[in-house]
C-alpha positions in Angstrom: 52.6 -33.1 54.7 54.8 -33.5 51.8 56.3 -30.6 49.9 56.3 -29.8 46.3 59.1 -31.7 44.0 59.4 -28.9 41.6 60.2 -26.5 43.8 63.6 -26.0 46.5 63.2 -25.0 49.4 65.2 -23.1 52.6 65.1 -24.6 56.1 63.0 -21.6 57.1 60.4 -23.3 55.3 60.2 -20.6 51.9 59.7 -22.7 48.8 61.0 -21.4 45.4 60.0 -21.9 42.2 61.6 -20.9 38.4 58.5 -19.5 36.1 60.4 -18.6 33.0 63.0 -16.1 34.0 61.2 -15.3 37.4 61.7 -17.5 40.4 58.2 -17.5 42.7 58.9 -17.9 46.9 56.0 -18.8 49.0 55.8 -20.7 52.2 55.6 -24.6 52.0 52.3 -26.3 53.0 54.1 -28.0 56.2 55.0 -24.0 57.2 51.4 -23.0 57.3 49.7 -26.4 58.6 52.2 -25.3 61.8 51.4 -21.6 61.8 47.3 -22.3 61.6 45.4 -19.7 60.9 47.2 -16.7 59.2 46.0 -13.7 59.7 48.5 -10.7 58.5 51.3 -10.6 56.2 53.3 -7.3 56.0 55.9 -6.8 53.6 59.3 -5.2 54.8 60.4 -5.0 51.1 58.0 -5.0 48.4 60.5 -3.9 45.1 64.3 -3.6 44.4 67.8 -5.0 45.1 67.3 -8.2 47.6 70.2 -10.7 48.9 69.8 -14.8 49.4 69.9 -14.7 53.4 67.2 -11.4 53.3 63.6 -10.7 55.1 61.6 -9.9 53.0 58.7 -9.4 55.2 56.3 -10.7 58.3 53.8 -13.6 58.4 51.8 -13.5 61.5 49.5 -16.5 62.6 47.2 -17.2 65.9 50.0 -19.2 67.2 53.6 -17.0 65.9 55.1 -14.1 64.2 57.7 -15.2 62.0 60.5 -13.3 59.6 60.1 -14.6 55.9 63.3 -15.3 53.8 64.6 -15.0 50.1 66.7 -18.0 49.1 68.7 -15.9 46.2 70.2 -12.5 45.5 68.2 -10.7 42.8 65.1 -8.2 42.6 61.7 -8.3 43.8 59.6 -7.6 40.9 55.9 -8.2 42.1 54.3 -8.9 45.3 51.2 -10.6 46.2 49.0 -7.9 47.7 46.0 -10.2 47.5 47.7 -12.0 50.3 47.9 -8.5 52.4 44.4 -7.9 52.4 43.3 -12.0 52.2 46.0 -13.6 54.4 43.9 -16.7 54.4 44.8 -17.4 50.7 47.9 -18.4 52.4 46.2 -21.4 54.4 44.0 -22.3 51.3 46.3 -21.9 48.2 50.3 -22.4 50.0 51.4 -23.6 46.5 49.8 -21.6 44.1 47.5 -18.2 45.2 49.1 -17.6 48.0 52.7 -16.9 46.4 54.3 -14.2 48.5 57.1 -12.4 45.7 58.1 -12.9 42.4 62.1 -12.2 42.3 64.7 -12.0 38.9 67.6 -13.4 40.0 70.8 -12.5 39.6 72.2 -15.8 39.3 69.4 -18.8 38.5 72.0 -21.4 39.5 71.7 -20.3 42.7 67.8 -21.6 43.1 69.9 -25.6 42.3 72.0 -24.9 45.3 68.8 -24.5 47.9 67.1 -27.8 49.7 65.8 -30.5 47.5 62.1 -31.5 47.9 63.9 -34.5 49.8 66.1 -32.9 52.1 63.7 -30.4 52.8 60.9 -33.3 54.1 63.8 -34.7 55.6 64.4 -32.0 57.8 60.8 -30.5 58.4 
């Protein structure tokens, strides 16, 4: 399944997106068609300081458990808690209602230097 070409993306499969000064992570379409059916999502961090490299919480699916991952240093400023009590919103909307945080970034240049929608297909 093809990824989205106005977002980046990390090799752990989170996709970014800048929405005015905001950058939007959620996890790509090809993520969730290989998770299946998800059917909790816990948040290990849900407001303040977070690094590129950082968990910022737990997506868990029939098949896995997997760690999910911030792409930039900056500050989680909203979280999608319809996802927490709908996790399937994740499996129907990957691009759009199932978002997982909204983070300011300290330094926007930093969502360039993440996978293009290319490199990302390439490797997923």
């Amino acid at each position: 399944m093809a990824s989205k070409n106005d977002r980046t993306y990390l090799e752990s499969h989170e996709w970014h997106k800048i929405e005015g000064d905001l950058v939007v992570i959620g996890l790509s379409e090809h993520a969730v068609d290989e998770l299946s059916d998800i059917t909790f999502i816990e948040y290990a961090k849900e407001s303040g300081r977070i690094a590129a490299g950082e968990s910022f919480g737990e997506i868990e699916s029939v098949k896995a458990t997997s760690e999910m991952y911030c792409g930039i240093d900056g500050e989680i400023v909203a979280v999608n808690k319809a996802i927490v009590d709908t996790p399937e919103l994740v499996n129907d909307e990957p691009w759009d209602g199932g978002w997982m945080i909204k983070v300011k970034p300290a330094n926007l240049d930093q969502v360039k230097s993440l996978l293009s929608q290319e490199d990302y297909d390439a490797k997923s």
